[in-house]
C-alpha positions as CSV (number, residue, x, y, z in Angstrom):
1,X,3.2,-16.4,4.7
2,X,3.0,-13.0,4.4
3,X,0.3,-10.0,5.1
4,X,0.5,-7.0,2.5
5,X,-1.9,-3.9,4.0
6,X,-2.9,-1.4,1.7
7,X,-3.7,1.3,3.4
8,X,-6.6,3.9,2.6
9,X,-9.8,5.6,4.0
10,X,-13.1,3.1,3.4
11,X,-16.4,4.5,1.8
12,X,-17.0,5.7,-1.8
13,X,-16.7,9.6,-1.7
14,X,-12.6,8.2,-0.5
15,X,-12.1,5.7,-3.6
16,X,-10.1,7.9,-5.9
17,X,-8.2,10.0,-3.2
18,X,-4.6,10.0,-3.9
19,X,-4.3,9.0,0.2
20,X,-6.2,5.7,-1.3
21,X,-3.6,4.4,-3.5
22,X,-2.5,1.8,-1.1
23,X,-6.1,0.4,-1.1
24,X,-5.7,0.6,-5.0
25,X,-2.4,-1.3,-5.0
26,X,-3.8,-4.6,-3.2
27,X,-6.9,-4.4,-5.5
28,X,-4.6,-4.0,-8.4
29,X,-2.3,-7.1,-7.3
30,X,-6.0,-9.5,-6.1
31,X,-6.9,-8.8,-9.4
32,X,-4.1,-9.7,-11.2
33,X,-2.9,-12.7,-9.3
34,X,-6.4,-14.0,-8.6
35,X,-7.3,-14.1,-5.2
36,X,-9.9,-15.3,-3.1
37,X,-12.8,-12.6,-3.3
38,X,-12.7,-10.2,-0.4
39,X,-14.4,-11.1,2.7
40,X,-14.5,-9.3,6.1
41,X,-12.3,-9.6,8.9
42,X,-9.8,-8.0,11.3
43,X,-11.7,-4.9,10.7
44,X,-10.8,-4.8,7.3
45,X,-11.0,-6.4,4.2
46,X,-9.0,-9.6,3.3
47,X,-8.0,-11.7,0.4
48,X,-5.8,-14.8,0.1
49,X,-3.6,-15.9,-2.9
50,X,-0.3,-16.9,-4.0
51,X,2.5,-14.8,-5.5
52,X,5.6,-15.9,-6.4
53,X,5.3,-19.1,-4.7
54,X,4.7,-17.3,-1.2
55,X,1.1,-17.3,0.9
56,X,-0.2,-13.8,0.6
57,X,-3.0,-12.6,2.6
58,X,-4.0,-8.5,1.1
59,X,-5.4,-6.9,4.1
60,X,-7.6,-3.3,3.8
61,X,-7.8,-1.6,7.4
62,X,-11.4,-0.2,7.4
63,X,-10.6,1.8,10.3
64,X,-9.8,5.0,8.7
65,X,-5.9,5.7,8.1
66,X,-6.0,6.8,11.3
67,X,-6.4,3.2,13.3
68,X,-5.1,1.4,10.4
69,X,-2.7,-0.1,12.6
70,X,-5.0,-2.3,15.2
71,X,-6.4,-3.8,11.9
72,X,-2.8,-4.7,10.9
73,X,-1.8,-6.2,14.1
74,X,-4.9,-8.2,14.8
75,X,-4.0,-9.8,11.5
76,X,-0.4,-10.3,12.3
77,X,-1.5,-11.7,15.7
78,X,-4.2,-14.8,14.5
79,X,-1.6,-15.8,12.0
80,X,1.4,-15.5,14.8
81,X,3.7,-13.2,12.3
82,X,5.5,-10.5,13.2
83,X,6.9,-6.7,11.4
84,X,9.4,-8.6,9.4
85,X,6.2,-10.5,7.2
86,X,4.1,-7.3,6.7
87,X,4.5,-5.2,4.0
88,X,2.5,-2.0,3.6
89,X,1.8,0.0,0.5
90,X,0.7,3.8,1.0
91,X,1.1,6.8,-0.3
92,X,4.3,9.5,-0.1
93,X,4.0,13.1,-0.5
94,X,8.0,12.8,-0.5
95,X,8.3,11.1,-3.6
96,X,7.6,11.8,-7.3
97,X,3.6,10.9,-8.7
98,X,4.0,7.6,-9.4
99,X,7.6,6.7,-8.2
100,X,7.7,3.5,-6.2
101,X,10.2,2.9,-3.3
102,X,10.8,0.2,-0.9
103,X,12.5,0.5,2.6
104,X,12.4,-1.4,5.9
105,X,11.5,0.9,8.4
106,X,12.2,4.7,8.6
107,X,10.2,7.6,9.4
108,X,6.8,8.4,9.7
109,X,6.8,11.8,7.5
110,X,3.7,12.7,9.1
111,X,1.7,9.8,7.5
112,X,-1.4,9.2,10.3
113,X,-2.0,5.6,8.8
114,X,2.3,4.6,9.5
115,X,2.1,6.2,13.2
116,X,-0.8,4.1,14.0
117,X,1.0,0.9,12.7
118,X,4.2,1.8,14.3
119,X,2.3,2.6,17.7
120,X,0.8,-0.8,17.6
121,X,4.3,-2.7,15.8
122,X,7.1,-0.5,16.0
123,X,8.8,1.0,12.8
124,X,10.8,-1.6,11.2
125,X,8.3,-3.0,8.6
126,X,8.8,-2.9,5.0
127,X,7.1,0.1,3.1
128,X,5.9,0.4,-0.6
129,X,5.8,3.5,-0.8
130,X,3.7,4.8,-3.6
131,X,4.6,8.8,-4.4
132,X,2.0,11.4,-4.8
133,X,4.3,14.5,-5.1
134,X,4.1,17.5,-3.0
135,X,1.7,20.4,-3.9
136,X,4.8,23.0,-3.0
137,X,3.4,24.4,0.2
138,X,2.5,22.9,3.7
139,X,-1.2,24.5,3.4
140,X,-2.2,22.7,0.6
141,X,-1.2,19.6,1.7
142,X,-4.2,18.2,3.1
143,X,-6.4,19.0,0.2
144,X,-3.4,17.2,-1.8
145,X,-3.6,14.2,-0.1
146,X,-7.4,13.8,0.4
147,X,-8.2,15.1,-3.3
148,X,-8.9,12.8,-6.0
149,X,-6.6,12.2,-8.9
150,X,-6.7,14.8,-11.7
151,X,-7.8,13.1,-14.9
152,X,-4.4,13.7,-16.7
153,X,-3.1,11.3,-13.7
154,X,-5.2,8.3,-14.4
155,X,-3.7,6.6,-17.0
156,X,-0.2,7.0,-15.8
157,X,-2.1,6.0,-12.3
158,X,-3.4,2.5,-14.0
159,X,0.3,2.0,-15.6
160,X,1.9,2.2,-12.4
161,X,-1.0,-0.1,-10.6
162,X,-0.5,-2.6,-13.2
163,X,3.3,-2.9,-13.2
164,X,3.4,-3.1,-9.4
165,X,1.0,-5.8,-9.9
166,X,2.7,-7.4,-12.3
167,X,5.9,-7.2,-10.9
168,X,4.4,-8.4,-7.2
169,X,6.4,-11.3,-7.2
170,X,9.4,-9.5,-6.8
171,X,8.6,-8.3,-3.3
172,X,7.1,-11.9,-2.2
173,X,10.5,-13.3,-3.0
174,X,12.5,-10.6,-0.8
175,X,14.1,-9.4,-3.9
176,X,12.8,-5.2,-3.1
177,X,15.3,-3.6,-5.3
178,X,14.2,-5.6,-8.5
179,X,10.2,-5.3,-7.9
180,X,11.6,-1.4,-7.5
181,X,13.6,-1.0,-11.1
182,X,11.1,-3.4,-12.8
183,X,8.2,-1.5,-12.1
184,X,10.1,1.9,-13.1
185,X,11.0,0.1,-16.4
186,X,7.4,-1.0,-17.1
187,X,6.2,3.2,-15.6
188,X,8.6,4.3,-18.6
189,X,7.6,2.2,-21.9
């Protein structure tokens, strides 16, 4: 079994944020994989399904990126799992819009949602991270991250969504480096 948190800010005035796209990406891959609807608990929002042969529960802190992590461990802790079965998709200034990279562990880049999971975990739990590209100076950054998607974004947005859902059961087998060149073949066509 595995838990895959999407991390992102709840409430509607958040939903198309790029610092939401982690929420997006486990609504992207419930929808395609057909999960159980979303029901409350740990805090958050859960839904259950099966990818790739593998339990999946989708977990969406409603904490605010800020506590995201006590979400994330009280889900870890009723289904006795630990770092290595948690997966957590959020977004990267670091990266290219709508480049997708896996890693286990690393840094925190300044991400408020990752140092709350690592407070509560530790840092070696595996990342999707979903890039949102840096706006070129450290005082825009905030209104970067918390601004919504332009509307020249969204259909490349909804590409990328789809091919990481698609391609979801890649990362329930293990197999990150695969789920990672699949979905930049699927971003490119």
């Amino acid at each position: 079994m595995q838990i895959w948190a999407g991390l992102g800010n709840p409430g509607d005035k958040y939903q198309a944020h790029r610092h939401n796209v982690g929420f997006m990406a486990v609504d992207a891959i419930a929808e395609e994989h057909d999960f159980s609807p979303w029901k409350k608990q740990f805090r958050g929002l859960t839904a259950e399904g099966r990818i790739g042969g593998k339990k999946v529960v989708l977990l969406k802190p409603l904490t605010y990126m800020n506590e995201s992590g006590g979400s994330v461990r009280a889900a870890l802790d009723f289904y006795k799992l630990g770092e290595e079965d948690l997966t957590v998709f959020h977004d990267e200034l670091d990266l290219a819009p709508m480049k997708v990279k896996v890693r286990i562990g690393g840094g925190l880049a300044g991400h408020n949602g990752l140092r709350s999971i690592n407070k509560h975990l530790g840092p070696d739990f595996r990342r999707v991270r979903i890039g949102i590209g840096h706006p070129g100076s450290k005082e825009r950054v905030h209104g970067h991250v918390l601004g919504n998607y332009h509307k020249t974004e969204i259909d490349d947005l909804g590409a990328m969504l789809v091919a990481m859902a698609l391609e979801a059961h890649w990362l329930a087998k293990g197999e990150d480096a695969r789920f990672m060149n699949d979905v930049a073949l699927r971003c490119q066509s």
